[in-house]
BALOBA-1460 file (C-alpha; in Angstrom, 3 decimals):
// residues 145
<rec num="1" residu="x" x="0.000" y="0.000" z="0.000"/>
<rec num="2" residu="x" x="2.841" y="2.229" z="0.701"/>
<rec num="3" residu="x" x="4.599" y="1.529" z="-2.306"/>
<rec num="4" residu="x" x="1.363" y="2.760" z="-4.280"/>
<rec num="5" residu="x" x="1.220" y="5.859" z="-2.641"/>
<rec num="6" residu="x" x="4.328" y="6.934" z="-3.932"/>
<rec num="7" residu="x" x="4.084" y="5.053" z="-7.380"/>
<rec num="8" residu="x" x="2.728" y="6.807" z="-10.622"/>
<rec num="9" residu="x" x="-0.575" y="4.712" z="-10.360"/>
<rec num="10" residu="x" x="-3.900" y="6.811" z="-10.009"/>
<rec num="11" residu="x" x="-4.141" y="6.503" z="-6.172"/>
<rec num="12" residu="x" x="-1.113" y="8.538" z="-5.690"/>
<rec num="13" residu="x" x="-1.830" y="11.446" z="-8.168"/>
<rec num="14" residu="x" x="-5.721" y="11.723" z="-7.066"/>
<rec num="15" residu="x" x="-4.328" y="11.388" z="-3.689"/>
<rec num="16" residu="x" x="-1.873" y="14.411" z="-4.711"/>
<rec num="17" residu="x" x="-4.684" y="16.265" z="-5.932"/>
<rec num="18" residu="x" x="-6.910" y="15.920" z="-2.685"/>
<rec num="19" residu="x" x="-3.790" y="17.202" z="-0.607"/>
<rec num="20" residu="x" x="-3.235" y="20.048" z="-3.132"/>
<rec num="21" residu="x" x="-7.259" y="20.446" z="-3.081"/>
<rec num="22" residu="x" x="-7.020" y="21.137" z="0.623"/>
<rec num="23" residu="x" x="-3.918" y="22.956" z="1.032"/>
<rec num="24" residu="x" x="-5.246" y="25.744" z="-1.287"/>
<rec num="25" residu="x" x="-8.442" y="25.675" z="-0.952"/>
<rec num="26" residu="x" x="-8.479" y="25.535" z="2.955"/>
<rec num="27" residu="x" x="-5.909" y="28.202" z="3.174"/>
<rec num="28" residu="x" x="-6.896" y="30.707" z="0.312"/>
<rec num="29" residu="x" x="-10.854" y="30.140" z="2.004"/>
<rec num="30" residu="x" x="-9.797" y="30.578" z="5.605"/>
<rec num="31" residu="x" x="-6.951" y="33.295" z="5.192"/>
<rec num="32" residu="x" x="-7.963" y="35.360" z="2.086"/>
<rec num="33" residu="x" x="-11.988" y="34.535" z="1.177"/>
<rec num="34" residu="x" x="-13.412" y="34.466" z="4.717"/>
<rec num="35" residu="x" x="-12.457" y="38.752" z="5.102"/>
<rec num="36" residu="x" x="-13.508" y="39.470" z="1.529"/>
<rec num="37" residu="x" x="-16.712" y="37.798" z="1.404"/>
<rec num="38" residu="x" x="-17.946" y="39.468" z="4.824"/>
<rec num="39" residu="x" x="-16.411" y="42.862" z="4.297"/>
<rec num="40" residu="x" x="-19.210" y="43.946" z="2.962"/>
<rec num="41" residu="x" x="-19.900" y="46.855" z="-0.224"/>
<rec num="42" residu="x" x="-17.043" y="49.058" z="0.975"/>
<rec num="43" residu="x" x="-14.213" y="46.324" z="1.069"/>
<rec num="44" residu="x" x="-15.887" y="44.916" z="-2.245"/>
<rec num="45" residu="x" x="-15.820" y="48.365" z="-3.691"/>
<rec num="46" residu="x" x="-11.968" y="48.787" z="-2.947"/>
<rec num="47" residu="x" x="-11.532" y="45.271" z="-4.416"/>
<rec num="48" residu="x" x="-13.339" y="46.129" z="-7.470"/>
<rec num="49" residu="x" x="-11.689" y="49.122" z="-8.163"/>
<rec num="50" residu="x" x="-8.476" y="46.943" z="-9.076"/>
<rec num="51" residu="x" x="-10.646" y="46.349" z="-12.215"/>
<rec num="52" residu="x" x="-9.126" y="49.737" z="-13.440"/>
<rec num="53" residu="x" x="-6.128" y="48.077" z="-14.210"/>
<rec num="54" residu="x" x="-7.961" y="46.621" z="-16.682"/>
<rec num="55" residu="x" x="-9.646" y="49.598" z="-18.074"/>
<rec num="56" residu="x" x="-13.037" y="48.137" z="-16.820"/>
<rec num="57" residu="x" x="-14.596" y="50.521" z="-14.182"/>
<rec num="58" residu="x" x="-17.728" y="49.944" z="-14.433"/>
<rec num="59" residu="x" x="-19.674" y="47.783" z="-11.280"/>
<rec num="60" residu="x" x="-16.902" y="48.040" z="-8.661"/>
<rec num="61" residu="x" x="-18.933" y="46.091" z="-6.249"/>
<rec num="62" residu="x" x="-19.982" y="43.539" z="-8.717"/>
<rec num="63" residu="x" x="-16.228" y="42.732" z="-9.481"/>
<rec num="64" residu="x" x="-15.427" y="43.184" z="-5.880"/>
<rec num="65" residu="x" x="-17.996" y="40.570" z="-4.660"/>
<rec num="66" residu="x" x="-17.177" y="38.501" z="-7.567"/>
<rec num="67" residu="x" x="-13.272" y="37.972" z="-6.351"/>
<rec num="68" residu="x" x="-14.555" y="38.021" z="-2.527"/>
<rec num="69" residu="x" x="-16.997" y="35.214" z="-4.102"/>
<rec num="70" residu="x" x="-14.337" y="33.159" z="-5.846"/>
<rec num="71" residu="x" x="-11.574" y="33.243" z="-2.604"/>
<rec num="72" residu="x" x="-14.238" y="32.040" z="-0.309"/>
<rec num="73" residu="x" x="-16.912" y="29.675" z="-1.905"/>
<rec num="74" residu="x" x="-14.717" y="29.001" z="-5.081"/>
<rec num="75" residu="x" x="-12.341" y="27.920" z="-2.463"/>
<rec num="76" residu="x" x="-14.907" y="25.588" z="-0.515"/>
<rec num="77" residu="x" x="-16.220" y="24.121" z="-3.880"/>
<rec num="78" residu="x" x="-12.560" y="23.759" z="-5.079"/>
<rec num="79" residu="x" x="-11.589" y="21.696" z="-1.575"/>
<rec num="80" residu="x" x="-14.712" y="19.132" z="-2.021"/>
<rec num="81" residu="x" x="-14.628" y="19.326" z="-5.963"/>
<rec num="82" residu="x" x="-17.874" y="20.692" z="-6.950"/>
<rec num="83" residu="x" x="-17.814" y="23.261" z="-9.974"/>
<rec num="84" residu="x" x="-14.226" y="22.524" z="-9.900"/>
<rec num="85" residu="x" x="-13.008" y="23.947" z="-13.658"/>
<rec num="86" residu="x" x="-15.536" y="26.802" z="-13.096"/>
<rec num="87" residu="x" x="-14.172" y="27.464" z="-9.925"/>
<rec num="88" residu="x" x="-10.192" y="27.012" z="-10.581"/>
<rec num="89" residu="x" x="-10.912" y="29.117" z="-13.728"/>
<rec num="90" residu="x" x="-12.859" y="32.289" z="-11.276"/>
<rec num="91" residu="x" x="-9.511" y="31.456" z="-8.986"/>
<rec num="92" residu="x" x="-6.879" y="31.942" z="-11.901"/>
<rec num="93" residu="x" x="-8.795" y="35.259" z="-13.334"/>
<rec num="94" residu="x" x="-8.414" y="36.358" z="-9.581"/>
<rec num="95" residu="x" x="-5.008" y="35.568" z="-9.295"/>
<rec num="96" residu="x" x="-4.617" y="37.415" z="-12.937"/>
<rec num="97" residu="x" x="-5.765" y="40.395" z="-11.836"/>
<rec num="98" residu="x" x="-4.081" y="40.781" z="-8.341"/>
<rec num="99" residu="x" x="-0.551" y="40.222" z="-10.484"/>
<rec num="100" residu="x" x="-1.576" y="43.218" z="-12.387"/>
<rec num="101" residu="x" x="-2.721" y="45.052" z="-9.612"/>
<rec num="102" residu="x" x="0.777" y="44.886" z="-7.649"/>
<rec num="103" residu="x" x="2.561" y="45.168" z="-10.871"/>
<rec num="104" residu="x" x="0.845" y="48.939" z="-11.203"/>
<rec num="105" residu="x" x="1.309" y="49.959" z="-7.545"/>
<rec num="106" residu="x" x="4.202" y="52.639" z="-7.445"/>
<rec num="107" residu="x" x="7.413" y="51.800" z="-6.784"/>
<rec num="108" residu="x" x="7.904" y="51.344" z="-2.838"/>
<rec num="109" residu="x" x="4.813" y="51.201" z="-1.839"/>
<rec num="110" residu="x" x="3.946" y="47.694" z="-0.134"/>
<rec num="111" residu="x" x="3.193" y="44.715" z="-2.098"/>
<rec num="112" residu="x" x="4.768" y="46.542" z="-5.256"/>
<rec num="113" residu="x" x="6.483" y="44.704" z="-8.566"/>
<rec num="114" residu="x" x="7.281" y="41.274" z="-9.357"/>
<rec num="115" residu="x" x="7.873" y="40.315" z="-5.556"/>
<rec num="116" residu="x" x="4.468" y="41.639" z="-4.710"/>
<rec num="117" residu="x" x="2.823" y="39.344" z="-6.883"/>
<rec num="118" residu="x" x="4.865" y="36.176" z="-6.590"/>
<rec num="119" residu="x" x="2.353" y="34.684" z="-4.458"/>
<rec num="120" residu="x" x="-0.590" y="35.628" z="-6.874"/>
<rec num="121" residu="x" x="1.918" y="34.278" z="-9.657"/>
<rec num="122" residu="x" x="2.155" y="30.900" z="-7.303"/>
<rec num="123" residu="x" x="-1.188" y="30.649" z="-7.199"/>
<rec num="124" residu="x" x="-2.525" y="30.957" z="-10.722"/>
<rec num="125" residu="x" x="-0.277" y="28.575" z="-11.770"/>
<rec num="126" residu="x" x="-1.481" y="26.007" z="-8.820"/>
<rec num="127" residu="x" x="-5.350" y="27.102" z="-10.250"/>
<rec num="128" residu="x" x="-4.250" y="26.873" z="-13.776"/>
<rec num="129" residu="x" x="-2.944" y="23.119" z="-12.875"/>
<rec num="130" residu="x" x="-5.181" y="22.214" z="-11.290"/>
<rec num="131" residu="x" x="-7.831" y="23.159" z="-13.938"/>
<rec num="132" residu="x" x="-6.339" y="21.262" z="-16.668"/>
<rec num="133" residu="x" x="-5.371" y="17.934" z="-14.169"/>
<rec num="134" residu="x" x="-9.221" y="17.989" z="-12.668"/>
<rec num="135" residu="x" x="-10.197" y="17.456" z="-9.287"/>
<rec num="136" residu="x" x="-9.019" y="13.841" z="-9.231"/>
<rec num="137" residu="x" x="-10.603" y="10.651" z="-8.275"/>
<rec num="138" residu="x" x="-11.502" y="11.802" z="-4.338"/>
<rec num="139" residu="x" x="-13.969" y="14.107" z="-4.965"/>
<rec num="140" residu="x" x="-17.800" y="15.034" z="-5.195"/>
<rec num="141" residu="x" x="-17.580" y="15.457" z="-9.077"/>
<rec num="142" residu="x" x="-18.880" y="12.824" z="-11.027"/>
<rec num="143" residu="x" x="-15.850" y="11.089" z="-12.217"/>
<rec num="144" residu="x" x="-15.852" y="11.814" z="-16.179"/>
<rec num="145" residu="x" x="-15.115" y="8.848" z="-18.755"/>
């Protein structure tokens, strides 16, 4: 049983992915979603507002409950495996934007440049993985054929 657990058999890459499921999920949920999601219009307002970076201003709110939304139930769905693609994919465009959005702060101010967003950088890779590899055999997705 050991032996499979570190083999390249299916057990030990959907086991992988469950481990990487909960990692992720539980922390970017817990740490980063949980804040967002119950910071109500104002924080989702100043979340939104990163949308500028994008030359979309319209609906502040919208975007800002949309990323509060996808770091807080995307992560829950993402750690069980429900609406996983949907969700890794509302994860990555997160993760997309919050690189831009440290990449335009001003030089010296916290968070700024390529250092600032190395952990958004981390992260939309893990979500872009993840997205393409699927949520793996342990989870509540229908397994597809």
């Amino acid at each position: 049983m050991i032996k499979q657990l570190f083999s390249s058999e299916d057990i030990s890459k959907d086991l992988g992915l469950l481990l990487l499921r909960l990692g992720v999920g539980l922390s970017m949920a817990i740490f980063h979603g949980y804040d967002k999601i119950i910071g109500g219009v104002d924080r989702w307002t100043a979340l939104g507002e990163n949308m500028a970076n994008l030359n979309i201003t319209f609906l502040p709110v919208f975007w800002g409950f949309m990323a509060a939304f996808s770091e807080f139930v995307g992560s829950s769905l993402l750690v069980v495996g429900i609406l996983f693609r949907p969700m890794t994919f509302l994860l990555a465009f997160n993760m997309f934007v919050a690189i831009i959005s440290h990449l335009n702060r001003p030089e010296g101010e916290p968070g700024a440049g390529w250092s600032g967003a190395s952990h958004a950088i981390e992260l939309l890779s893990v979500y872009l993985c993840l997205m393409f590899a699927g949520p793996g055999k342990f989870s509540l997705t229908k397994r597809e054929k």
